[in-house]
The first five atom37 places (N, CA, C, CB, O) and aatype in JSON, in Angstrom:
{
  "aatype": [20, 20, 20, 20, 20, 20, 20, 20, 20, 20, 20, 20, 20, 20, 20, 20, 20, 20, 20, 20, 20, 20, 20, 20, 20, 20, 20, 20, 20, 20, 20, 20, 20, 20, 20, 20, 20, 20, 20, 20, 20, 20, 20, 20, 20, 20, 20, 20, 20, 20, 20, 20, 20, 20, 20, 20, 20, 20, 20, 20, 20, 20, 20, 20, 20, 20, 20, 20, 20, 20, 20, 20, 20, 20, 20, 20, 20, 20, 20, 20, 20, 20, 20, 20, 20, 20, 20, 20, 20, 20, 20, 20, 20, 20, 20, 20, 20, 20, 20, 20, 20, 20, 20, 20, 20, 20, 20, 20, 20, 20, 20, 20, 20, 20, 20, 20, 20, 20, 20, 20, 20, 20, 20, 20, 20, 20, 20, 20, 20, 20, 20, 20, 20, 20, 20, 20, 20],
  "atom_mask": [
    [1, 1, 1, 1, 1],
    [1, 1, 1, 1, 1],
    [1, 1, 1, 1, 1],
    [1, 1, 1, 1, 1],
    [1, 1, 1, 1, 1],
    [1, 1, 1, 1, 1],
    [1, 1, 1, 1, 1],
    [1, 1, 1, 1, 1],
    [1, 1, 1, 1, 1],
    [1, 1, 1, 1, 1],
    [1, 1, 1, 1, 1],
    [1, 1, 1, 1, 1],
    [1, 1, 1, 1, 1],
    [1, 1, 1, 1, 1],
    [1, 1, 1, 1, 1],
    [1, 1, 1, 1, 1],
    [1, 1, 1, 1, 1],
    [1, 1, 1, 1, 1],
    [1, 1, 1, 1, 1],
    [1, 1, 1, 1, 1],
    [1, 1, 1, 1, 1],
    [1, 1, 1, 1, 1],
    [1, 1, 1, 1, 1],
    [1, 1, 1, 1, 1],
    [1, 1, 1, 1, 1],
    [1, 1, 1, 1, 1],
    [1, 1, 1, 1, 1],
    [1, 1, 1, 1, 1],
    [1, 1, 1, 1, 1],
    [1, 1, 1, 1, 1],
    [1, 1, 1, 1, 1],
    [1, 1, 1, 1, 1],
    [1, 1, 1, 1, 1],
    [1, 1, 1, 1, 1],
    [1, 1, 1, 1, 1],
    [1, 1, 1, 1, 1],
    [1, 1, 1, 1, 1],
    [1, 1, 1, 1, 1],
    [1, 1, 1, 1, 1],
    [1, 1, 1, 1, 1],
    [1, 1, 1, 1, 1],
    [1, 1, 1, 1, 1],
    [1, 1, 1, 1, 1],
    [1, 1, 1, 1, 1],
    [1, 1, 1, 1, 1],
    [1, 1, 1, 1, 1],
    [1, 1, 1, 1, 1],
    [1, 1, 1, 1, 1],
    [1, 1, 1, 1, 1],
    [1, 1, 1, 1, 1],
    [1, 1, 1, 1, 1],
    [1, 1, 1, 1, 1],
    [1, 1, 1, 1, 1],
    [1, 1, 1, 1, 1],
    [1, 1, 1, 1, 1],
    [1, 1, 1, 1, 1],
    [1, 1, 1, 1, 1],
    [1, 1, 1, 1, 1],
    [1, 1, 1, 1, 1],
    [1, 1, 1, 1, 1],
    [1, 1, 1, 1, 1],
    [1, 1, 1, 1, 1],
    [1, 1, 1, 1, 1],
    [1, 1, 1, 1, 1],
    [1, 1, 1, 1, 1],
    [1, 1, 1, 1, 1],
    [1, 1, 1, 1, 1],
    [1, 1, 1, 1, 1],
    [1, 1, 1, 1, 1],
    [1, 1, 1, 1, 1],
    [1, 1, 1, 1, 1],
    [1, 1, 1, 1, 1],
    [1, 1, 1, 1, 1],
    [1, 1, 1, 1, 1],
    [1, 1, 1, 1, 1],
    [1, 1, 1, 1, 1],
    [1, 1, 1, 1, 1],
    [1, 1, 1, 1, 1],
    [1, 1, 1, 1, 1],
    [1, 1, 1, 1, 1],
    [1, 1, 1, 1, 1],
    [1, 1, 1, 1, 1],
    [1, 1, 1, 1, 1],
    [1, 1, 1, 1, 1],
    [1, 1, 1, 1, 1],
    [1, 1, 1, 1, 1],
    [1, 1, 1, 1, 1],
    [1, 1, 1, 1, 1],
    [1, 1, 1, 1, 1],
    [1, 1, 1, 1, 1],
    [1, 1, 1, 1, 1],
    [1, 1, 1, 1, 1],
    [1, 1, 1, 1, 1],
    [1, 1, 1, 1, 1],
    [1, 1, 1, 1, 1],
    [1, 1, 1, 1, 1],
    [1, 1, 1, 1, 1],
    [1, 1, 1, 1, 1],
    [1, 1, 1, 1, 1],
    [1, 1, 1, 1, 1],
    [1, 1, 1, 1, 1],
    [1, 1, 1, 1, 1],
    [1, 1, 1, 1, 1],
    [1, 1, 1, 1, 1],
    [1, 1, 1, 1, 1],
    [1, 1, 1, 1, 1],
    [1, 1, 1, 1, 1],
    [1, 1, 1, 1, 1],
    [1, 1, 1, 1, 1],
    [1, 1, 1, 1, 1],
    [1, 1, 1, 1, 1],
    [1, 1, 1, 1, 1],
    [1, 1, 1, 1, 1],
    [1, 1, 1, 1, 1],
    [1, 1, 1, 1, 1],
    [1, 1, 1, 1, 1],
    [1, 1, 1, 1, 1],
    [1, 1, 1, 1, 1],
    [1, 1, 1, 1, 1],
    [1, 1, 1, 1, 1],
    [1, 1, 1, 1, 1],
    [1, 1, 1, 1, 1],
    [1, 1, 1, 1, 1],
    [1, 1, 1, 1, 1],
    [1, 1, 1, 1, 1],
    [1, 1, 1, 1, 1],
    [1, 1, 1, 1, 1],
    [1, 1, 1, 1, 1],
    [1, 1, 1, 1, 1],
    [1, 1, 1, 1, 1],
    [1, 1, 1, 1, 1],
    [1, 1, 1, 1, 1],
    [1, 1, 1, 1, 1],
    [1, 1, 1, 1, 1],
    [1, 1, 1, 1, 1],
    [1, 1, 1, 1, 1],
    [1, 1, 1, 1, 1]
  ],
  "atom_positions": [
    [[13.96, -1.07, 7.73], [14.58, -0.49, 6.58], [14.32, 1.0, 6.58], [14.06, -1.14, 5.3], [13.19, 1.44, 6.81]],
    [[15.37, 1.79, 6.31], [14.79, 3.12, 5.56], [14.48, 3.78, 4.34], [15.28, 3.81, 5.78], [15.0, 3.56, 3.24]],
    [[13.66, 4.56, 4.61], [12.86, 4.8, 3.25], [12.82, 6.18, 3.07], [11.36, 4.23, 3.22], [12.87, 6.95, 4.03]],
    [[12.74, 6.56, 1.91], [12.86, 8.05, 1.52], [11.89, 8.4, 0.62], [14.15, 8.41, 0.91], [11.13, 7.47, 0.35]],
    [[11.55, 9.9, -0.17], [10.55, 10.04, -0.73], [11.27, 10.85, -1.79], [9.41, 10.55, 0.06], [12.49, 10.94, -1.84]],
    [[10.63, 11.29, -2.45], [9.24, 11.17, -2.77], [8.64, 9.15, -3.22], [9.12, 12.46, -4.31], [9.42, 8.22, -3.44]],
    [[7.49, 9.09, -3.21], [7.43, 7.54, -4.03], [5.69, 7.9, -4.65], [7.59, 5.66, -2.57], [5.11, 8.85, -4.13]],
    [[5.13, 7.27, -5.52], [4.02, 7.34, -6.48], [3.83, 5.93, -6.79], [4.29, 8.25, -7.79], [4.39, 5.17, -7.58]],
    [[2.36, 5.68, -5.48], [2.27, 4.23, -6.08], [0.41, 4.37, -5.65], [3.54, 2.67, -5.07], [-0.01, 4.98, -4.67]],
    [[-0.25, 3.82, -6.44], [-1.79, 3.76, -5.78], [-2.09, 2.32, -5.11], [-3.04, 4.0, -7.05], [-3.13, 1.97, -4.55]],
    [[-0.92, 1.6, -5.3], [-1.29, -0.05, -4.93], [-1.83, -0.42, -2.98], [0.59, -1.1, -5.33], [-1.41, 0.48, -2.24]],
    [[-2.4, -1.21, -2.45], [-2.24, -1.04, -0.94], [-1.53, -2.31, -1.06], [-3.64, -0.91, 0.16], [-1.81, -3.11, -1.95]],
    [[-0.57, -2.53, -0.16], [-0.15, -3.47, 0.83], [-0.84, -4.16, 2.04], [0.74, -2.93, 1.28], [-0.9, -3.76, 3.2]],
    [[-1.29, -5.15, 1.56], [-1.59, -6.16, 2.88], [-0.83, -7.39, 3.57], [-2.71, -6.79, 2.58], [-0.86, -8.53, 3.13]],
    [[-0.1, -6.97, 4.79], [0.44, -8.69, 5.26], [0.26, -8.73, 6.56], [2.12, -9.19, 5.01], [0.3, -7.78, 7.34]],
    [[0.03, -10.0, 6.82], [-0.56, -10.37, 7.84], [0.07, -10.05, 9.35], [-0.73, -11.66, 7.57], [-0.61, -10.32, 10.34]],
    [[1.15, -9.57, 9.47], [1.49, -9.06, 10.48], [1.8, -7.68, 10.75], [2.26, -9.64, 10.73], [1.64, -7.0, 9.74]],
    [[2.25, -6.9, 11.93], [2.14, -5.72, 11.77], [3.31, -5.05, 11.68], [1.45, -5.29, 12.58], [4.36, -5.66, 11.9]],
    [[3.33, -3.34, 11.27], [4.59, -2.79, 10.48], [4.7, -1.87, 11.81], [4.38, -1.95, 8.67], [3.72, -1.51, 12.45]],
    [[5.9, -1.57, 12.09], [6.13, 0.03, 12.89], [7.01, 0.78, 12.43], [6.55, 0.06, 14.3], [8.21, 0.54, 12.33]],
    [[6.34, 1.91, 12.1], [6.42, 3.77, 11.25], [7.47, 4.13, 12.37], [4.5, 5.21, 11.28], [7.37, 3.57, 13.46]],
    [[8.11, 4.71, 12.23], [9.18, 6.01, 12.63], [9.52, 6.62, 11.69], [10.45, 5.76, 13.27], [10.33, 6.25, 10.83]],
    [[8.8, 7.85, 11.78], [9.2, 9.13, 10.9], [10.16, 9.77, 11.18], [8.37, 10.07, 10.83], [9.92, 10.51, 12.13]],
    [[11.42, 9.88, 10.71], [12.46, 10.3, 10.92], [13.01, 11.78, 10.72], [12.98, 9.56, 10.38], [13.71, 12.42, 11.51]],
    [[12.4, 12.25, 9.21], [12.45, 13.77, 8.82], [11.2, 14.07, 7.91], [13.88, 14.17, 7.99], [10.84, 13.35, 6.98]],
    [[10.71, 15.04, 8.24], [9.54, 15.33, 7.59], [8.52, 14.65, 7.69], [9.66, 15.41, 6.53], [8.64, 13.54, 8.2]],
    [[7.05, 15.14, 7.2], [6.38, 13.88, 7.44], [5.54, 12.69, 6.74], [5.76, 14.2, 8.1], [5.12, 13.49, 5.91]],
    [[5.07, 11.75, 6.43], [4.59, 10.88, 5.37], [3.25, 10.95, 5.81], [5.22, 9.4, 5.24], [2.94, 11.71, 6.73]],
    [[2.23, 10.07, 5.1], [0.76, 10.27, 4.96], [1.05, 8.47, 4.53], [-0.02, 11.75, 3.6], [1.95, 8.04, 3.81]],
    [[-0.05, 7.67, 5.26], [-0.63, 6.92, 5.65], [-1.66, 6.61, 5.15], [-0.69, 7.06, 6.49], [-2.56, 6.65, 5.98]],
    [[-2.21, 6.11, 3.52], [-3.46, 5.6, 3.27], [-3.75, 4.37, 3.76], [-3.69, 5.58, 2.04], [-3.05, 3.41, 3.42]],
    [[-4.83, 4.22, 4.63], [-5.11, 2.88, 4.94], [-6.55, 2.93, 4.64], [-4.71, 2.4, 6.41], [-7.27, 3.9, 4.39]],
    [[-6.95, 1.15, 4.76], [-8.69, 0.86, 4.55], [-8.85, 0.46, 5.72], [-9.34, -0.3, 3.43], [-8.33, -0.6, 6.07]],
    [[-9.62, 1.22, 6.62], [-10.52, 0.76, 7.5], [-11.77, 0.58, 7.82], [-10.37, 1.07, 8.08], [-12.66, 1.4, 8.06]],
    [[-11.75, -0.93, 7.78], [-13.39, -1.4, 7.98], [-13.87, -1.16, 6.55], [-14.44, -0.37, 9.22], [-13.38, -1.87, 5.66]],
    [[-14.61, -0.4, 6.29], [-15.35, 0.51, 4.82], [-15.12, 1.63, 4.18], [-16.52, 0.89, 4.94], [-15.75, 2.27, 3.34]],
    [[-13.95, 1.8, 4.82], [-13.6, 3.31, 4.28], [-12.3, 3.46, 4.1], [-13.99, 4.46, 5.18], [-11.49, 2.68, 4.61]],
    [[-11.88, 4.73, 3.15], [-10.27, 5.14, 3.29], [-10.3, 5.85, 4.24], [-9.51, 5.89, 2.19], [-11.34, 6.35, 4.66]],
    [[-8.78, 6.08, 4.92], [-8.65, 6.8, 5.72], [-6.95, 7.34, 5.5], [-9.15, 6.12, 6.96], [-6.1, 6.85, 4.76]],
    [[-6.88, 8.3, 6.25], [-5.75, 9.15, 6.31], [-5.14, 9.17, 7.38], [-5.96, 10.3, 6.04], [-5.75, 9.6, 8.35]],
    [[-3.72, 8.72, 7.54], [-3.06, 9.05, 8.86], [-1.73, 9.74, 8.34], [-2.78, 7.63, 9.87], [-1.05, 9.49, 7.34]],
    [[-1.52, 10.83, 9.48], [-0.06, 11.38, 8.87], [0.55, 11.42, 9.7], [0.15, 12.59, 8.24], [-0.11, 11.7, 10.71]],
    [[1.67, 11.29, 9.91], [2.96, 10.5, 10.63], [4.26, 11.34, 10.5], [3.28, 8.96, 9.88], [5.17, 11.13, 9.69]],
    [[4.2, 12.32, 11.41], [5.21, 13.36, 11.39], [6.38, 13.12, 11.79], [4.91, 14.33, 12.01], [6.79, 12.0, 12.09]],
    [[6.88, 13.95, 11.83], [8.74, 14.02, 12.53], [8.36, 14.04, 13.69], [9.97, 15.48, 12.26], [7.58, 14.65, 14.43]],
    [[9.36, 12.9, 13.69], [9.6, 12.28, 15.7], [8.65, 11.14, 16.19], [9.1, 13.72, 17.07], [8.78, 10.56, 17.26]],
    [[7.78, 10.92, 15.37], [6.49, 10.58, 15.63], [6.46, 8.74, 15.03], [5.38, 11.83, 14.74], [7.22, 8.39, 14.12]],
    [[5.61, 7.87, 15.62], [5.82, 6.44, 15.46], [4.22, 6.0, 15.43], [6.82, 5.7, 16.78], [3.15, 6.51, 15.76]],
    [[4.68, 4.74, 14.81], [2.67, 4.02, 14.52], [3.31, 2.77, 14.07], [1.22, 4.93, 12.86], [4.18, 2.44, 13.27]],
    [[2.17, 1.96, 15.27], [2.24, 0.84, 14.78], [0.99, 0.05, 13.99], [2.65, 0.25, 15.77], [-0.05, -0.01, 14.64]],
    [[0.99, -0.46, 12.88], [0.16, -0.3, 11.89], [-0.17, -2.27, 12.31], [0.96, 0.46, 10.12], [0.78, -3.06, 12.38]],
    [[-1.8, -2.74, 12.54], [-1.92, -3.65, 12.91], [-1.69, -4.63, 11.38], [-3.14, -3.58, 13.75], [-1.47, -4.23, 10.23]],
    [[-1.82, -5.96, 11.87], [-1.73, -6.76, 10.6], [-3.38, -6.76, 9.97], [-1.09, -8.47, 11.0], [-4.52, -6.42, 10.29]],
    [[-2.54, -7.47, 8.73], [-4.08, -7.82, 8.09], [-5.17, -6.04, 7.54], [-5.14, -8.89, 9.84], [-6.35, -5.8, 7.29]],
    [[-3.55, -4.99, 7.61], [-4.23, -3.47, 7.54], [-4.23, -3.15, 5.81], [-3.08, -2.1, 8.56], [-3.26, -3.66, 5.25]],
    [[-4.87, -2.65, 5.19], [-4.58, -2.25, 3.77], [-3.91, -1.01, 4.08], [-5.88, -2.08, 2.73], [-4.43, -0.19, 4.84]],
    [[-2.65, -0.82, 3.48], [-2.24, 0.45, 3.66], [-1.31, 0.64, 2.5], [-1.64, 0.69, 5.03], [-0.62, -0.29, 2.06]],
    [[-1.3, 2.05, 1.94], [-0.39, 2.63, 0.93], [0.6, 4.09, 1.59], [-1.49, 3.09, -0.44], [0.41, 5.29, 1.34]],
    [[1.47, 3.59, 2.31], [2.56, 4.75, 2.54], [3.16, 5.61, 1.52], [3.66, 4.21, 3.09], [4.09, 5.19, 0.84]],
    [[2.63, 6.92, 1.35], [3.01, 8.33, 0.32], [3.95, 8.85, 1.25], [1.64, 9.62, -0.11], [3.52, 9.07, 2.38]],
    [[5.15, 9.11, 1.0], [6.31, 9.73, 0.89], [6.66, 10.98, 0.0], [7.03, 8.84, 0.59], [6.64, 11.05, -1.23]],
    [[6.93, 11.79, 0.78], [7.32, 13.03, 0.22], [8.58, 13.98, 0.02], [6.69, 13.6, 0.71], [9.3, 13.96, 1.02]],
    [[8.91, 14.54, -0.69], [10.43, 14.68, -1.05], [11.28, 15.09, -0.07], [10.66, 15.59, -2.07], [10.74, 15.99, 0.57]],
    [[12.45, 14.81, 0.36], [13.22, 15.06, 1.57], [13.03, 14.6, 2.85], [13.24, 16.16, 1.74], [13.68, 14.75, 3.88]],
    [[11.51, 13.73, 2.42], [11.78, 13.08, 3.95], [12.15, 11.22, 3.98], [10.08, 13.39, 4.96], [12.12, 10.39, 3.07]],
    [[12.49, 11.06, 5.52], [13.03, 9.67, 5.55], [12.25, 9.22, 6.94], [14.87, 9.58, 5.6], [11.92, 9.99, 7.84]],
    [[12.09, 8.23, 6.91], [11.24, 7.04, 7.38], [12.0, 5.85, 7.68], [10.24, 6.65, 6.38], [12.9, 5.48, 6.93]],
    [[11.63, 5.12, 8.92], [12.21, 3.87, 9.15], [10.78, 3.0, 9.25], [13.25, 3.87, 10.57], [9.82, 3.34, 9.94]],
    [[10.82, 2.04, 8.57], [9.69, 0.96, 9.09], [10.39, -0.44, 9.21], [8.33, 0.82, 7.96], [11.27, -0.93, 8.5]],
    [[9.66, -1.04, 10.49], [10.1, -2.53, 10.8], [8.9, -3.64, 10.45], [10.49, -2.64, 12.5], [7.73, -3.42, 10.75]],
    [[9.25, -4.6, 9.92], [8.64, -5.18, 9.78], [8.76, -6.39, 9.6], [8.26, -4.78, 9.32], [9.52, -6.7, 8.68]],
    [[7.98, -7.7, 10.5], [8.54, -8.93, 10.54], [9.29, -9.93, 9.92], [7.97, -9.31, 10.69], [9.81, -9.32, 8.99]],
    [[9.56, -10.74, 9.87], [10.28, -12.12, 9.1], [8.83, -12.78, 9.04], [11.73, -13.23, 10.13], [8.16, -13.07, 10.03]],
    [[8.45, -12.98, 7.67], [7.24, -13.85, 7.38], [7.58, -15.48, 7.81], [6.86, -13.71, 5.67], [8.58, -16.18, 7.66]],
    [[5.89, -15.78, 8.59], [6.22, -17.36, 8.69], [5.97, -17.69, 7.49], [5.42, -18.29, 9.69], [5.49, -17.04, 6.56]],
    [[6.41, -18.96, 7.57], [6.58, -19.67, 6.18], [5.24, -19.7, 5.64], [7.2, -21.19, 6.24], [5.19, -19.29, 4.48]],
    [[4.03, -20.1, 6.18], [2.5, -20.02, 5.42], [1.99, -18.76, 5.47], [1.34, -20.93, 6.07], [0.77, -18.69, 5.59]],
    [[2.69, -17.57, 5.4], [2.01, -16.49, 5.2], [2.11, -15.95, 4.0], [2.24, -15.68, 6.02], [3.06, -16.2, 3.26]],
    [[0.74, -14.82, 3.57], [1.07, -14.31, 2.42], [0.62, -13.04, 2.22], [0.7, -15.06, 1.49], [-0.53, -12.68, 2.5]],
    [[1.47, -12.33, 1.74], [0.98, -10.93, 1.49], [0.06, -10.77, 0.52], [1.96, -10.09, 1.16], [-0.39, -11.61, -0.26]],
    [[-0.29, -9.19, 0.69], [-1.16, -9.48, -0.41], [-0.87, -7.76, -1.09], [-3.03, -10.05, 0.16], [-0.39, -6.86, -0.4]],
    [[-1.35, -7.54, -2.82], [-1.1, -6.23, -3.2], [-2.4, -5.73, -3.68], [-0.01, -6.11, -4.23], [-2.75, -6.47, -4.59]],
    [[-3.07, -5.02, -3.52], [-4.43, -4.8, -3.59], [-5.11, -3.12, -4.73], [-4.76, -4.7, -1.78], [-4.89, -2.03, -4.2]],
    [[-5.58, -3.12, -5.63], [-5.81, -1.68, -6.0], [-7.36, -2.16, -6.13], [-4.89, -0.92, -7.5], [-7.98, -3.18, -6.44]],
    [[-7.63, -0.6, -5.66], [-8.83, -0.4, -5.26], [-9.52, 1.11, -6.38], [-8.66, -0.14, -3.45], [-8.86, 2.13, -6.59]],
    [[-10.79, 0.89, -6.9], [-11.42, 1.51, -7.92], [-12.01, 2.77, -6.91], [-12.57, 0.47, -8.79], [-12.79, 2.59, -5.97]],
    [[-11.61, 3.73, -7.22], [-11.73, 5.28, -6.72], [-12.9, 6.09, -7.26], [-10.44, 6.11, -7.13], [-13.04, 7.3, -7.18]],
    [[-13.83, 5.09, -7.93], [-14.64, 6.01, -8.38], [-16.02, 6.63, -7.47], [-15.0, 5.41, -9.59], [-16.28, 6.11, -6.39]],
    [[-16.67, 7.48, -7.89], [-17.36, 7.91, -6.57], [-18.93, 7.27, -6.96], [-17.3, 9.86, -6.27], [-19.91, 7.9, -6.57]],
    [[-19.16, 5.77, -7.87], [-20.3, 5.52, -7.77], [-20.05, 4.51, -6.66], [-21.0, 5.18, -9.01], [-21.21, 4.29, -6.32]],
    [[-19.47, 3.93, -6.07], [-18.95, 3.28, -4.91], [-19.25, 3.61, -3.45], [-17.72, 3.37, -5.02], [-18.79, 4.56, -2.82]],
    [[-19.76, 3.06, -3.2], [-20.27, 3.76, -1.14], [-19.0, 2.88, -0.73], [-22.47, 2.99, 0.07], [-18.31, 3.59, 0.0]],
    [[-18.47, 1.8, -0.88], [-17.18, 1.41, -0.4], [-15.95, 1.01, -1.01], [-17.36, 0.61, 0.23], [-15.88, 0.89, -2.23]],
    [[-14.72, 0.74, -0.05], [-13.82, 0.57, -1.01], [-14.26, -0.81, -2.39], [-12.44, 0.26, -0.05], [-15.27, -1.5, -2.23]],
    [[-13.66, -0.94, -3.21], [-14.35, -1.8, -4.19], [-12.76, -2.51, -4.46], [-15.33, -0.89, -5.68], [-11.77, -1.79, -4.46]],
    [[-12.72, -3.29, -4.57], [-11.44, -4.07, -5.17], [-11.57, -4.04, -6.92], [-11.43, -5.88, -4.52], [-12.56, -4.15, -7.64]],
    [[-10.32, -3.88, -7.2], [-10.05, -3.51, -8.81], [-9.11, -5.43, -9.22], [-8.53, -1.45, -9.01], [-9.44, -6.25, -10.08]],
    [[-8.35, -5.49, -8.56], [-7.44, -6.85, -8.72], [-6.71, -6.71, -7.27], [-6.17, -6.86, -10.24], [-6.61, -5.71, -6.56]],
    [[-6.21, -8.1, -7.05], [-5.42, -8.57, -5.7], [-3.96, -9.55, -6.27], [-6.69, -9.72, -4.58], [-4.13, -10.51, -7.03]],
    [[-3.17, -9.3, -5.99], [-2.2, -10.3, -6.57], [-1.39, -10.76, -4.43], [-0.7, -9.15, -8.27], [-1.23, -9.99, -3.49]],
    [[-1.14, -12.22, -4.53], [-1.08, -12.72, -3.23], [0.39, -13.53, -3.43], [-2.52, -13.68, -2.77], [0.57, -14.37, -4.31]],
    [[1.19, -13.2, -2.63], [2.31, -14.18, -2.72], [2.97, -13.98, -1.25], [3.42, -13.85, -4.07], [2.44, -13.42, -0.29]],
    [[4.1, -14.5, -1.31], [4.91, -14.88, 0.25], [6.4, -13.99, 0.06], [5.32, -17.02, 0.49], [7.11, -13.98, -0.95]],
    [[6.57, -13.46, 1.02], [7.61, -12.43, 1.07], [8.92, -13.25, 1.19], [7.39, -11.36, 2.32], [9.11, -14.06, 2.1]],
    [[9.85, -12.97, 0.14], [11.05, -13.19, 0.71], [11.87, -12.18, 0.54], [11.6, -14.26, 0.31], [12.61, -11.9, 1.49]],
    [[11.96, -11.23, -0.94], [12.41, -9.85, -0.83], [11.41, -8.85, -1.05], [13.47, -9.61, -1.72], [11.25, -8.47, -2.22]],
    [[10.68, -8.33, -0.12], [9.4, -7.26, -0.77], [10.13, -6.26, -2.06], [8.7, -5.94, 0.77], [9.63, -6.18, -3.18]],
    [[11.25, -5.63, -1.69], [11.5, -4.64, -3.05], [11.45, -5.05, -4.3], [12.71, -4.07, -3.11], [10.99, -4.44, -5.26]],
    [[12.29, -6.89, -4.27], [12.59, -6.89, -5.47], [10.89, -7.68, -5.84], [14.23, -7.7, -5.81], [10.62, -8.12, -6.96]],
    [[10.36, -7.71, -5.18], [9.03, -8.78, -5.39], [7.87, -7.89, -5.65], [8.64, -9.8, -3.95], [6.82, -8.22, -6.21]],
    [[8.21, -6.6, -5.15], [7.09, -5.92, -5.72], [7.03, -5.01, -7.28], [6.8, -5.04, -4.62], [5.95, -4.65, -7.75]],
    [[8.11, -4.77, -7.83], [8.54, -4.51, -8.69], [7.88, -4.96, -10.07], [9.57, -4.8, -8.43], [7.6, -3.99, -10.77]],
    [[7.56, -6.16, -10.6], [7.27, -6.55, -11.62], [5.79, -6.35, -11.28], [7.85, -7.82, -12.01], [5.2, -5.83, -12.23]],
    [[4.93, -6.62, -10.12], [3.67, -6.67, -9.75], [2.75, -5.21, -10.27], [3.76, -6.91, -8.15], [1.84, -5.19, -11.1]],
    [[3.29, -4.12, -9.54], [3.38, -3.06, -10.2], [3.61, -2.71, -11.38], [3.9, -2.62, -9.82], [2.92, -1.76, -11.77]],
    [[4.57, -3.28, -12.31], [4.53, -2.83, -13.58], [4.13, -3.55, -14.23], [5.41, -2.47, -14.07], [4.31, -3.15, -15.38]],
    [[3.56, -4.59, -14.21], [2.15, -5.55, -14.92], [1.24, -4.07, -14.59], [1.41, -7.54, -13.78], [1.15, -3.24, -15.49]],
    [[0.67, -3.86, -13.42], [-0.52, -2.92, -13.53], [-0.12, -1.45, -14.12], [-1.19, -2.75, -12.03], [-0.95, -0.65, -14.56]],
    [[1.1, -1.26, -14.06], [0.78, -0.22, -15.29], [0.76, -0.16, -16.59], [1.36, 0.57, -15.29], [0.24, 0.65, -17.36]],
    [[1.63, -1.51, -16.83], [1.41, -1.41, -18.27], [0.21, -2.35, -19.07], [2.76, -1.75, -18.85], [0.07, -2.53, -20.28]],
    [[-0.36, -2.72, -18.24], [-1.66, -3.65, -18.64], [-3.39, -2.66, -18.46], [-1.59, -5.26, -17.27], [-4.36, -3.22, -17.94]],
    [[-3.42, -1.81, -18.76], [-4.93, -1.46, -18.96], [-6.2, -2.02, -18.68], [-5.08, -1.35, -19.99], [-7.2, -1.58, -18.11]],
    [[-5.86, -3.32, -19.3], [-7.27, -4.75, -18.58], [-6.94, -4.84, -17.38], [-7.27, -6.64, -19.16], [-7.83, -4.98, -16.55]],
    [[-5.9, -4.79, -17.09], [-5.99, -5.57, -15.17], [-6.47, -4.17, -14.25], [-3.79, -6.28, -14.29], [-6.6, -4.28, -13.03]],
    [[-6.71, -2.94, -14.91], [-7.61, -1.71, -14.21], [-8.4, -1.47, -14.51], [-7.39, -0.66, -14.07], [-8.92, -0.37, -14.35]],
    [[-8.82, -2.35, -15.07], [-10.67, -2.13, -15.2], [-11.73, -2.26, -14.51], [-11.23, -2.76, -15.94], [-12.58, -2.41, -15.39]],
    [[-12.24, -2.31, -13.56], [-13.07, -2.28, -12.58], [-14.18, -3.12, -12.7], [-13.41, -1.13, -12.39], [-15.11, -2.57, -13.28]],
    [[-14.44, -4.43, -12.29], [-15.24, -5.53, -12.72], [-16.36, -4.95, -12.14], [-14.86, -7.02, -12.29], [-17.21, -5.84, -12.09]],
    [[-16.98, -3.47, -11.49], [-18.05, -3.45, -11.09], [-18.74, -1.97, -11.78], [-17.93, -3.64, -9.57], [-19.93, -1.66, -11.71]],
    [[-18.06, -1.47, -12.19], [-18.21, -0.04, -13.03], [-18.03, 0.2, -13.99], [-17.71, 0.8, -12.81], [-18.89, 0.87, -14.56]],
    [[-16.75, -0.2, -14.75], [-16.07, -0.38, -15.7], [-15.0, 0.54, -15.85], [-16.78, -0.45, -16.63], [-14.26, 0.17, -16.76]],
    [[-14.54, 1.87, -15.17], [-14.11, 2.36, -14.95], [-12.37, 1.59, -15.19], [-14.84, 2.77, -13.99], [-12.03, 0.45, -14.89]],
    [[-11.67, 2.48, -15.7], [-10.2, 2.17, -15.13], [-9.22, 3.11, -14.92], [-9.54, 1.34, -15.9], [-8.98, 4.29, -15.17]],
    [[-8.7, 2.08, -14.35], [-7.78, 3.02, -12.73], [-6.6, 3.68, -13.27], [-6.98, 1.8, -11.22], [-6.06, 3.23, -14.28]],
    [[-6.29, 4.42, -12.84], [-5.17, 5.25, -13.11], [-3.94, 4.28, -13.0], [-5.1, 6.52, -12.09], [-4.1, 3.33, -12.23]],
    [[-2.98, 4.36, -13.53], [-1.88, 3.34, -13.9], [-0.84, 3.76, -12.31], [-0.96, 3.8, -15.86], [-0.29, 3.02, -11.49]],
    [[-0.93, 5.02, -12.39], [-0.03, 5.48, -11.04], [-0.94, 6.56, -10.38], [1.64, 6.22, -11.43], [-0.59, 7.12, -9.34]]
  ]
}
């Protein structure tokens, strides 16, 4: 599919198989969790990544640019997963805030309501280990 920017989301994406980036114009930024940590990848014009499964990642898009990503046909027992993670700095690692898990059949239209439960719900960003809550976007 292609994708364009700008987009404003703090949620990560997890599914069990893997995605491949082609940056088409301009370039995007790549939040992923690896192992114990965030990390940053940026993914310029011309430039490709293939992002393994089972990766937490939040793709930031920026205005005027476009992006192609591929990404499998889910087997039938698989399940994605949508993940926000508590940013606060009493944390030595990432910390999970809530996980919501389901099975892909349209990601756009499926992620849609998931997301706007967490912004418009305040309790579901509260941080069961700090108390902290998360920024809505």
């Amino acid at each position: 599919m292609a994708v364009g920017g700008p987009n404003e989301r703090n949620d990560y994406h997890i599914n069990e198989t893997e995605e491949w980036f082609y940056q088409y114009k301009g370039t995007m930024l790549l939040k992923v969790v690896d192992g114990n940590e965030f990390r940053d990848i940026h993914i310029n014009e011309g430039e490709m990544f293939l992002l393994p499964g089972n990766t937490p990642h939040n793709p930031v898009r920026f205005s005027d640019t476009i992006g192609i990503v591929i990404e499998r046909t889910r087997p039938e027992a698989s399940f994605d997963r949508l993940r926000w993670y508590c940013r606060s700095e009493v944390h030595k690692e990432p910390t999970i805030i809530r996980e919501e898990v389901f099975h892909v059949t349209d990601l756009g239209t499926q992620l849609k309501p998931l997301i706007r439960n967490w912004i418009e719900n305040s309790d579901l960003r509260k941080c069961p280990q700090c108390g902290e809550v998360a920024a809505a976007k």
